[in-house]
LUMZATI-693711 format. One record per residue: x, y, z of N, C-alpha, C in turn. Coordinates in steps of 0.05 Angstrom, whole numbers, always signed. Layout:
LUMZATI-693711
<<X,Y,Z>,<X,Y,Z>,<X,Y,Z>>
...
end
This chain:
LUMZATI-693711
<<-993,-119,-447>,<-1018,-116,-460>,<-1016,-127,-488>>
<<-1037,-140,-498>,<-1035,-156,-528>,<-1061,-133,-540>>
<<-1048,-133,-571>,<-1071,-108,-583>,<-1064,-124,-609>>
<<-1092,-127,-624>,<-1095,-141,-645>,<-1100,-119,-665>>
<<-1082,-120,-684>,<-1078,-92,-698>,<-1092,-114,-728>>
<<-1115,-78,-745>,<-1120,-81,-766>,<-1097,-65,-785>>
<<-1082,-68,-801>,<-1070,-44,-809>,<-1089,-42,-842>>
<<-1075,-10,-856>,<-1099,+0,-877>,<-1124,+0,-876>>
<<-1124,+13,-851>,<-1156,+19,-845>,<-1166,+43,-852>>
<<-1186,+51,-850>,<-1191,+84,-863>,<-1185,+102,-839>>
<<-1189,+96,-813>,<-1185,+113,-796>,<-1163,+102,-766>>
<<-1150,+111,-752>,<-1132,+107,-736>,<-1156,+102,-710>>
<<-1160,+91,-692>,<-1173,+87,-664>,<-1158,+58,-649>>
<<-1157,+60,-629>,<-1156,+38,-609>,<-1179,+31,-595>>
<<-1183,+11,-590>,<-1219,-1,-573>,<-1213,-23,-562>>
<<-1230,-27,-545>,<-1231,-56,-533>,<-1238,-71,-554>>
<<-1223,-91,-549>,<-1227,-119,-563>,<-1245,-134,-547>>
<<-1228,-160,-544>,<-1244,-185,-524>,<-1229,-184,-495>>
<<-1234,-199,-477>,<-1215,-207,-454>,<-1193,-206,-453>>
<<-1181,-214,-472>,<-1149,-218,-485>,<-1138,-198,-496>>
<<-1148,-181,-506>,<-1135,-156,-520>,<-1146,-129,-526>>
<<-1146,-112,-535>,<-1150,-90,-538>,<-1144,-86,-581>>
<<-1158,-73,-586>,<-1168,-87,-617>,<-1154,-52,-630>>
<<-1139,-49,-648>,<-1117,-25,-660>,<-1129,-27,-691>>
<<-1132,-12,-704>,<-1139,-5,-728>,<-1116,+26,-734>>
<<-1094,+10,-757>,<-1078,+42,-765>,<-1082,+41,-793>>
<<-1072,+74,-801>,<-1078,+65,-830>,<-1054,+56,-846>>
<<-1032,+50,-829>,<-997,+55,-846>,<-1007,+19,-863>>
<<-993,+15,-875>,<-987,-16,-882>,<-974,-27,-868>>
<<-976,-63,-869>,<-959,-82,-856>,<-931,-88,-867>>
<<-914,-59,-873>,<-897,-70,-893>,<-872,-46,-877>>
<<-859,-60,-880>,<-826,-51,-857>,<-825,-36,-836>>
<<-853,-52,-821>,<-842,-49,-783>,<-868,-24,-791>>
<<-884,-16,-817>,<-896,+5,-803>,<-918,+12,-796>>
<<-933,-5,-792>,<-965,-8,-784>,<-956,-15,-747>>
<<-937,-32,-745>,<-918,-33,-715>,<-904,+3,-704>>
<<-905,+13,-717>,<-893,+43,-704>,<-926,+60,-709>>
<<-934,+55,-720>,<-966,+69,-720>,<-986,+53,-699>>
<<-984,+30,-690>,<-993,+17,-662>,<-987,+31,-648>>
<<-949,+31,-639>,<-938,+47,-617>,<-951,+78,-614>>
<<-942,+95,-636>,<-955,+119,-632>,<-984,+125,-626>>
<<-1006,+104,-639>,<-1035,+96,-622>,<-1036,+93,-603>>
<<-1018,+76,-588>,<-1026,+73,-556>,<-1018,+89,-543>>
<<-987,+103,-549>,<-979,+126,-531>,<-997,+140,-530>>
<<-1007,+159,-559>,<-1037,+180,-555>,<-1053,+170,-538>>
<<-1060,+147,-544>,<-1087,+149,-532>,<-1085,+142,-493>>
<<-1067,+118,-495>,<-1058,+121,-455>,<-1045,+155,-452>>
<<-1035,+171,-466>,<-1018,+201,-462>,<-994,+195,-441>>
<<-978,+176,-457>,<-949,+164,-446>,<-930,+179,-479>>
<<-915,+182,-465>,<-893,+191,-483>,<-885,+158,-506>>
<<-879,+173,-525>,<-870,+142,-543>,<-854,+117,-529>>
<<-834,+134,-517>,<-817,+117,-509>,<-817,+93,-482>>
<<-839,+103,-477>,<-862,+89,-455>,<-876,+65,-465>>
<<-870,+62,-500>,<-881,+47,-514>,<-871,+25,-512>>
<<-863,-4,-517>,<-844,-19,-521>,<-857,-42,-543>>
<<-856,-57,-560>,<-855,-91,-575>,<-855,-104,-562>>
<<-861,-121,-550>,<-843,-141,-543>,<-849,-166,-550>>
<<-863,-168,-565>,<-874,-191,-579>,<-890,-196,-603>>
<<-893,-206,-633>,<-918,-203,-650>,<-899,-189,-668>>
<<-873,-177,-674>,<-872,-167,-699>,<-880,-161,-717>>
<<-889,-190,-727>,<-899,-186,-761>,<-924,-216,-753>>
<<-939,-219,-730>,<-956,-223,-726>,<-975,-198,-718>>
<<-1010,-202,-725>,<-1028,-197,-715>,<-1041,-181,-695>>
<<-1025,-191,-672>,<-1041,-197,-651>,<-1001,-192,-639>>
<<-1002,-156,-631>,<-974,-160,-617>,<-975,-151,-587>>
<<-955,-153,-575>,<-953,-158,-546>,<-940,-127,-542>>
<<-950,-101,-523>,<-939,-86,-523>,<-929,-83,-485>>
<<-898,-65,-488>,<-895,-62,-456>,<-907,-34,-447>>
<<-921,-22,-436>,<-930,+5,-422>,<-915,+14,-395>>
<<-900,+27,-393>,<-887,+42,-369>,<-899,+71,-368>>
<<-900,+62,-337>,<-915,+92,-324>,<-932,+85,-291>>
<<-953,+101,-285>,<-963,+96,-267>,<-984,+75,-281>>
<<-992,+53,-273>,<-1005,+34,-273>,<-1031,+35,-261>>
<<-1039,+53,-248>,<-1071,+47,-239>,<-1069,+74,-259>>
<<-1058,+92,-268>,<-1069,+112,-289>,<-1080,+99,-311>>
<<-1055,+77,-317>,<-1060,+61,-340>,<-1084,+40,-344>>
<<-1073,+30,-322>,<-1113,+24,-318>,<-1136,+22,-318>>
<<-1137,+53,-308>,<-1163,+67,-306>,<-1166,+74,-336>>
<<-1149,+85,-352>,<-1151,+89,-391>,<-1153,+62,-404>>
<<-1143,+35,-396>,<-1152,+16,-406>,<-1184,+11,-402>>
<<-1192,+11,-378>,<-1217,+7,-373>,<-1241,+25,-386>>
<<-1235,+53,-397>,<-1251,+65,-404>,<-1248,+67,-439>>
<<-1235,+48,-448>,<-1237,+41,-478>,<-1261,+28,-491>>
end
């Protein structure tokens, strides 16, 4: 899944984006990995996967990062779709 993160936002939410991604607003800064651990902990809440269900795997210290989700997959699905 790709999620185009705003970071220093006033409020924490995840939403649909466009076709391509799913659109992350945190409030941490883009500054040592931690607007990237405030993504992770956003998507875990909001799919209700444990952190470690979370993974990077792409986008670092880009924009627009690439996350891995483990778990049941049509669960995950059905919570993607209702964003």
């Amino acid at each position: 899944m790709a999620v185009r993160v705003t970071p220093r936002a006033s409020k924490e939410v995840l939403a649909a984006g466009t076709d391509e991604h799913l659109a992350a607003r945190v409030c941490a800064p883009p500054v040592d990995g931690a607007a990237n651990e405030a993504v992770i902990a956003l998507v875990a809440k909001t799919f209700q996967v444990p952190r470690s269900a979370v993974r990077l795997t792409g986008g670092e210290t880009a924009r627009i990062k690439r996350l891995l989700l483990s778990g049941d997959s049509d669960m995950l699905a059905r919570r993607a779709a209702s964003l």
